[in-house]
KOLGU-959933 format. One line per field, with one value per residue (C-alpha): residue in one letter; residue number from 0; x, y, z. Coordinates in steps of 0.5 Angstrom, whole numbers, padded with zeros to 4 digits. Example, Ala and Ser with C-alpha at 12.3 -4.5 7.8 and 13.67 -1.06 7.14 Angstrom:
<rs>
type	(A	S);
seq	(0	1);
px	(0025	0027);
py	(-0009	-0002);
pz	(0016	0014);
</rs>
This chain:
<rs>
type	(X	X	X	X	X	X	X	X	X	X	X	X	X	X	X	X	X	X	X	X	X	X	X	X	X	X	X	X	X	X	X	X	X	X	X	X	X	X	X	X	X	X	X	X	X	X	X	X	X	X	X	X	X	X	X	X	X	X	X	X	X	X	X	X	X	X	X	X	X	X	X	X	X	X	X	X	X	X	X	X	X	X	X	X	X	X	X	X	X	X	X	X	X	X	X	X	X	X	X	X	X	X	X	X	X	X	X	X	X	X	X	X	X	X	X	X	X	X	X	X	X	X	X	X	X	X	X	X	X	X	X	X	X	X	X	X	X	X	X	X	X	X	X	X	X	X	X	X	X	X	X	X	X	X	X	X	X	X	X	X	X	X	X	X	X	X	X	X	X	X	X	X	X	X	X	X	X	X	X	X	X	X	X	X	X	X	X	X	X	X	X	X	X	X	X	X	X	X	X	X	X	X	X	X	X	X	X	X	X	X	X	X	X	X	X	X	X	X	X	X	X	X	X	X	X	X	X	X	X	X	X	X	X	X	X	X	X	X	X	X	X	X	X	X	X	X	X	X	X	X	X	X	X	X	X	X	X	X	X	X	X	X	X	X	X	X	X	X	X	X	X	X	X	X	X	X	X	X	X	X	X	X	X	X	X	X	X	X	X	X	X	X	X	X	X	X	X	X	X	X	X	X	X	X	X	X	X	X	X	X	X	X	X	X	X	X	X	X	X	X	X	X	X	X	X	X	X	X	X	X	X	X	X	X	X	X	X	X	X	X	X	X	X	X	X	X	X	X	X	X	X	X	X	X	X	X	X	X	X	X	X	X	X	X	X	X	X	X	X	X	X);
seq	(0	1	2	3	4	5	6	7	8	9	10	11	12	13	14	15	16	17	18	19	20	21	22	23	24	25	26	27	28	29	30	31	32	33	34	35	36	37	38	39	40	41	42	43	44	45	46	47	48	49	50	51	52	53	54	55	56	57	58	59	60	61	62	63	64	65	66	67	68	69	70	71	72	73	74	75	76	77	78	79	80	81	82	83	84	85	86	87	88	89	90	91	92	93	94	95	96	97	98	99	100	101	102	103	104	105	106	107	108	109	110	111	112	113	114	115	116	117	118	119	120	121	122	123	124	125	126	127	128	129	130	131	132	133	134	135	136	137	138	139	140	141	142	143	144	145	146	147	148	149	150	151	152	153	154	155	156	157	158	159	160	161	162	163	164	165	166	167	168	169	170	171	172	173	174	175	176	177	178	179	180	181	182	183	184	185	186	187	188	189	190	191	192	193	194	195	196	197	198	199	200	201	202	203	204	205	206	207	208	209	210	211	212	213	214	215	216	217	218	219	220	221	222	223	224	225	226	227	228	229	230	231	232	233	234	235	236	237	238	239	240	241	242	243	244	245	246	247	248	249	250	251	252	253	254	255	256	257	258	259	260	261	262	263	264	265	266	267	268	269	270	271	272	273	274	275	276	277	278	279	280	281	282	283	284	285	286	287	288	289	290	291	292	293	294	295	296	297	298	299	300	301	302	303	304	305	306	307	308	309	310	311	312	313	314	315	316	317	318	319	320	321	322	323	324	325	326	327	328	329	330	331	332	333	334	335	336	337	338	339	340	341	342	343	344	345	346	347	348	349	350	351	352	353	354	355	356	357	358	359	360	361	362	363	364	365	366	367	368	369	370);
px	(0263	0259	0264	0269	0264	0262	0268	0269	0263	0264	0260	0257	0263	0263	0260	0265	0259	0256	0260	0257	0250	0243	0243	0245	0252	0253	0260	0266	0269	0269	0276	0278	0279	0286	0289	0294	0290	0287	0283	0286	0287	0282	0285	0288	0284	0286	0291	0288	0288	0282	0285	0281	0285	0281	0283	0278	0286	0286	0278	0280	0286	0283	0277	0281	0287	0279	0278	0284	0285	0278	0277	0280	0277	0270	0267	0270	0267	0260	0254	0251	0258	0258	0251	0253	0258	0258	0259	0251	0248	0251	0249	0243	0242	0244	0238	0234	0238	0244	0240	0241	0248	0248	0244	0247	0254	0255	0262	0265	0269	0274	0273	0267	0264	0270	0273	0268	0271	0269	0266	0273	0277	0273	0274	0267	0267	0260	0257	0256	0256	0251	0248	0240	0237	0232	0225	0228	0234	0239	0244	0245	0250	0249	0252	0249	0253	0250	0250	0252	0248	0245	0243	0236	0236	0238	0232	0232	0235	0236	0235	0240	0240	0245	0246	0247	0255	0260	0258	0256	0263	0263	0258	0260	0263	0256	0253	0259	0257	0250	0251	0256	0252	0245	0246	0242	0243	0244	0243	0246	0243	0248	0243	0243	0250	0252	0259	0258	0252	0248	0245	0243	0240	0234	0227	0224	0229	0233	0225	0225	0231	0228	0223	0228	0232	0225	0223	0229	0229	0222	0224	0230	0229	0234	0231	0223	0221	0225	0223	0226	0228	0229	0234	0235	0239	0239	0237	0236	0231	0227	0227	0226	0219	0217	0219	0216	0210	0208	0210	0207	0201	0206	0207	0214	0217	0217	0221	0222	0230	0230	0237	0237	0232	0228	0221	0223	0228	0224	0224	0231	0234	0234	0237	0243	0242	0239	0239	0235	0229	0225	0227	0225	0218	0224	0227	0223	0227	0222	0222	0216	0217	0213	0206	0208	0210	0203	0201	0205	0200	0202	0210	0214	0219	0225	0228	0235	0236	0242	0242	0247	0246	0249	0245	0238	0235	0233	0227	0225	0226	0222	0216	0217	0216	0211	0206	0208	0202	0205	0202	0209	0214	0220	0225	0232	0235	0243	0245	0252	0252	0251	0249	0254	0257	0250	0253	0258	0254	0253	0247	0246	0247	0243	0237	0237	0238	0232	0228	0228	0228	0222	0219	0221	0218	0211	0211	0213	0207	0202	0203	0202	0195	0193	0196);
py	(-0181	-0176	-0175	-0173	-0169	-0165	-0163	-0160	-0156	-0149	-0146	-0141	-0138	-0134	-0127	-0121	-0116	-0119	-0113	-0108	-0109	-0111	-0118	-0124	-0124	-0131	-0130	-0129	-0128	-0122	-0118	-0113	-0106	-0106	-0112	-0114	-0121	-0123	-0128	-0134	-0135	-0139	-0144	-0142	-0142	-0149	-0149	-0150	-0157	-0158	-0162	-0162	-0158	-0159	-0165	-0166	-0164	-0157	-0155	-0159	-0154	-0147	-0149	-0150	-0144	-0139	-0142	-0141	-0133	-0131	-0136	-0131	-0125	-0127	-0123	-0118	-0114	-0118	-0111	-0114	-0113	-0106	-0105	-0100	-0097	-0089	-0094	-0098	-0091	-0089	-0095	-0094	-0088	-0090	-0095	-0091	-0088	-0092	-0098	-0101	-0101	-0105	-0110	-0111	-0111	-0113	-0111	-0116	-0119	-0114	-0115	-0119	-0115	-0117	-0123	-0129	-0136	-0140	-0147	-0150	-0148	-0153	-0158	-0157	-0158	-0158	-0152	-0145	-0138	-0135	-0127	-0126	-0119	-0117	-0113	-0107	-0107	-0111	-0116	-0122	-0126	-0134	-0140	-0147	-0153	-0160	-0166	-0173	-0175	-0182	-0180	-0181	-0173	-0171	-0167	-0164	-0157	-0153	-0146	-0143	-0136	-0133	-0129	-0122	-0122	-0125	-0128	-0134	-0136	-0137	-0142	-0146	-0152	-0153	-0153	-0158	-0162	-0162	-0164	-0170	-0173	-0172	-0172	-0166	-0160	-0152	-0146	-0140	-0133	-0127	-0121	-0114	-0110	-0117	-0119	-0118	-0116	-0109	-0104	-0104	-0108	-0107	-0112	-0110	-0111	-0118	-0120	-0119	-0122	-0129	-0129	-0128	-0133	-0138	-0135	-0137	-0144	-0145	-0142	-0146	-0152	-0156	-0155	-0152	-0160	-0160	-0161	-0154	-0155	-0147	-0147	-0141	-0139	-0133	-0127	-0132	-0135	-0129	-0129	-0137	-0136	-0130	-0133	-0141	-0136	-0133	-0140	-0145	-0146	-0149	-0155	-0155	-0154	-0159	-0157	-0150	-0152	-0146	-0145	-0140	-0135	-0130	-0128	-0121	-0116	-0111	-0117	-0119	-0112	-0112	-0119	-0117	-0109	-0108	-0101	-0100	-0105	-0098	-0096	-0102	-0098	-0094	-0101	-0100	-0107	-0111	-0119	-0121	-0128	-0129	-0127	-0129	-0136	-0138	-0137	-0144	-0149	-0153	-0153	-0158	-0155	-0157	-0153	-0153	-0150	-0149	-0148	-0143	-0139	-0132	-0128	-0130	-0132	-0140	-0138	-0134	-0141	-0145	-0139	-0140	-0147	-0147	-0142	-0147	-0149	-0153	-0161	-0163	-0159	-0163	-0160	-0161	-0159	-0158	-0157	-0154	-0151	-0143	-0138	-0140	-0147	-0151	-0153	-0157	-0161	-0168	-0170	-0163	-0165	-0173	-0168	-0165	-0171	-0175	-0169	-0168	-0176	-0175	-0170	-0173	-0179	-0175	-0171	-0178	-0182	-0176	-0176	-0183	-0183	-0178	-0182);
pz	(0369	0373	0378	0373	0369	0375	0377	0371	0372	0373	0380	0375	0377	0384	0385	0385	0384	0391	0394	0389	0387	0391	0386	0386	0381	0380	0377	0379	0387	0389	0388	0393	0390	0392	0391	0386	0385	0379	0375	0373	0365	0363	0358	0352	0345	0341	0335	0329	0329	0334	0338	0345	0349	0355	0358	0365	0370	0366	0368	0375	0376	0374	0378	0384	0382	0382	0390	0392	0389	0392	0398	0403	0401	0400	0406	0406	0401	0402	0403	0409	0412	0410	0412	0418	0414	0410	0403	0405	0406	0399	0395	0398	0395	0389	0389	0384	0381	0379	0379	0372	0374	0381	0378	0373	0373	0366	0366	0371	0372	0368	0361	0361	0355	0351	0353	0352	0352	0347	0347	0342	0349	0354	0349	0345	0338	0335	0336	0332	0335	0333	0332	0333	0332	0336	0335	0337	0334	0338	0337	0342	0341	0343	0342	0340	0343	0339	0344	0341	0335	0337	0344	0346	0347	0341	0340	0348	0347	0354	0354	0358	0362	0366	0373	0373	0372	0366	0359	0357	0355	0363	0364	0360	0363	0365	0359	0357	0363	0361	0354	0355	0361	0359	0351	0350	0345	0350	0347	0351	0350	0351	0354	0351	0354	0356	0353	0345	0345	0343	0347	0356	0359	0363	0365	0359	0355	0358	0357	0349	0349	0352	0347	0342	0343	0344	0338	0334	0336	0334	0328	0327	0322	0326	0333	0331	0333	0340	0347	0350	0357	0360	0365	0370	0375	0379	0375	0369	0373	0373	0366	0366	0369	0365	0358	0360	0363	0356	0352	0356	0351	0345	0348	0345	0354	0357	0363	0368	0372	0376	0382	0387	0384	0388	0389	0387	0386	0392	0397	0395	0397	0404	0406	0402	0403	0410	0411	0405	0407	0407	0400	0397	0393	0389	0385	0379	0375	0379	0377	0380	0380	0386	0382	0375	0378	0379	0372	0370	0369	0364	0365	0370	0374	0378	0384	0385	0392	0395	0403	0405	0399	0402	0397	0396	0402	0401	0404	0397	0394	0399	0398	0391	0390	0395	0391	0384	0380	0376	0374	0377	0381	0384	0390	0390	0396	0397	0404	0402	0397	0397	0392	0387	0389	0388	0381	0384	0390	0389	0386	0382	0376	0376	0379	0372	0368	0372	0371	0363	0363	0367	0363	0357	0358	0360	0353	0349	0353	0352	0344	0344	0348	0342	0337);
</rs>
């Protein structure tokens, strides 16, 4: 059932780079530079057998051991608590010139370029792990995960981008839930310089990856004639918008869900920076969201909004569904959810089912009337 599934969810982990960057890192909790703690093991790699090694009480226990680590020192290294401190004046001055490296902490949490959990390790037995080459010569390595055969949305696939920390074998207990309770298909796109995948990332870059990855679906003889979902959260939002802005004419996207994404990288940087609210000209990886937004015209989009998210102000949410141009746009609010918790609020996930059963349907009723 959904309570079952969703507490199987991951939270999109909980932020460790939150101390370290001036975006919004949506894996892991932060680790207190000396401290002896460490990351809970994820589960173990099945035997051979492919027996599901991923009872729901296993993905229960290492989502509570993840709380239980970093619940109390999840302050402590929060950059607007360092605000008047020497270390905000020097990550200040790092803005521009260490910029790729704030905002996109690839490597964390420790070993994040290496250890990529599987699918096989959450009890998924239907997928492939893929290796796409993109125009400019990278690798990126992904996953195709395949929903039940007889479901009504065999042929949904979500397109699913990530926040700014981890890898996607991070996220998925998400996409379990969403193929266990939807019935869809999910793809997850590794970005450049993200676990397994060649090269660095930059703005340029993680774009040319997301078409990449849109193109091959389109390409693909299982998946050319699905409806797409494009699924974003946080700095994966910012690639969302931008991907479905340019591809929207096809008609193969049926639906936008974005999650605590912002207006902008310079209009993010003073609430999680403050004292360089007046260096904001020198960000030059920019995600203007804000402006692109608009241009969706043709794409419904659902906003999942956590209300105490402690990275990305709410009100960049509020602005951006305000200025959403979309035929249909749905806003769904969780007032406890924060930044990286949003995942496992009541509701979350039966927001995303409604939506595509929604926009499905729309897409369904609509090929009919041209028929």
């Amino acid at each position: 059932n959904l309570n079952s599934a969703v507490s199987q969810a991951s939270s999109s982990s909980l932020a460790f780079a939150r101390a370290l960057t001036p975006s919004l890192a949506i894996a892991w909790p932060a680790l207190p530079l000396s401290s002896n703690a460490c990351l809970p093991s994820m589960p173990e790699r099945p035997s051979t057998s492919k027996s599901d090694s991923s009872p729901p009480s296993t993905m229960s226990v290492y989502l509570q051991q993840t709380a239980d680590v970093f619940s109390s020192v999840g302050s402590y290294l929060r950059l607007p608590a360092l605000a008047s401190t020497g270390i905000a004046a020097v990550l200040t001055a790092l803005l521009y010139f260490k910029q790729k490296a704030l905002i996109y902490p690839s490597h964390m949490p420790p070993n994040s370029r290496t250890d990529v959990p599987q699918p096989s390790q959450f009890g998924l037995k239907d997928y492939e792990e893929l290796v796409i080459p993109t125009e400019d010569g990278e690798k990126l390595s992904a996953f195709y995960i395949r929903g039940p055969f007889t479901s009504r949305n065999s042929d949904v696939t979500v397109l699913m981008f990530h926040g700014n920390a981890g890898n996607i074998g991070h996220r998925l207990p998400i996409a379990r839930t969403l193929t266990n309770l939807i019935g869809c298909n999910v793809f997850m796109l590794e970005y450049r310089g993200y676990g397994t995948s060649t090269g660095e990332p930059d703005e340029a870059g993680l774009n040319i990856d997301a078409q990449t990855a849109l193109s091959y679906l389109r390409r693909r003889a299982e998946t050319r004639d699905h409806r797409f979902i494009v699924y974003g959260q946080s700095l994966g939002g910012a690639v969302s918008i931008k991907l479905v802005s340019k591809n929207q004419d096809k008609g193969d996207i049926v639906g936008l869900v974005l999650e605590n994404t912002f207006l902008s990288m310079r209009k993010l940087i003073p609430s999680v920076i403050p004292p360089a609210k007046y260096m904001t000209l020198l960000c030059h990886q920019v995600w203007p969201s804000e402006s692109t937004l608009p241009n969706i015209t043709k794409v419904p989009v659902l906003f999942l909004s956590g209300l105490q998210d402690e990275i990305v102000p709410p009100s960049h949410m509020r602005q951006l569904y305000n200025v959403c141009a979309a035929p249909t746009k749905k806003w769904r609010p969780f007032p406890g959810g924060d930044h990286n918790s949003s995942v496992l609020e009541e509701g979350y996930f039966e927001a995303i089912a409604d939506f595509i059963a929604e926009v499905t349907d729309e897409r369904v009723a609509r090929s009919k009337e041209k028929q």
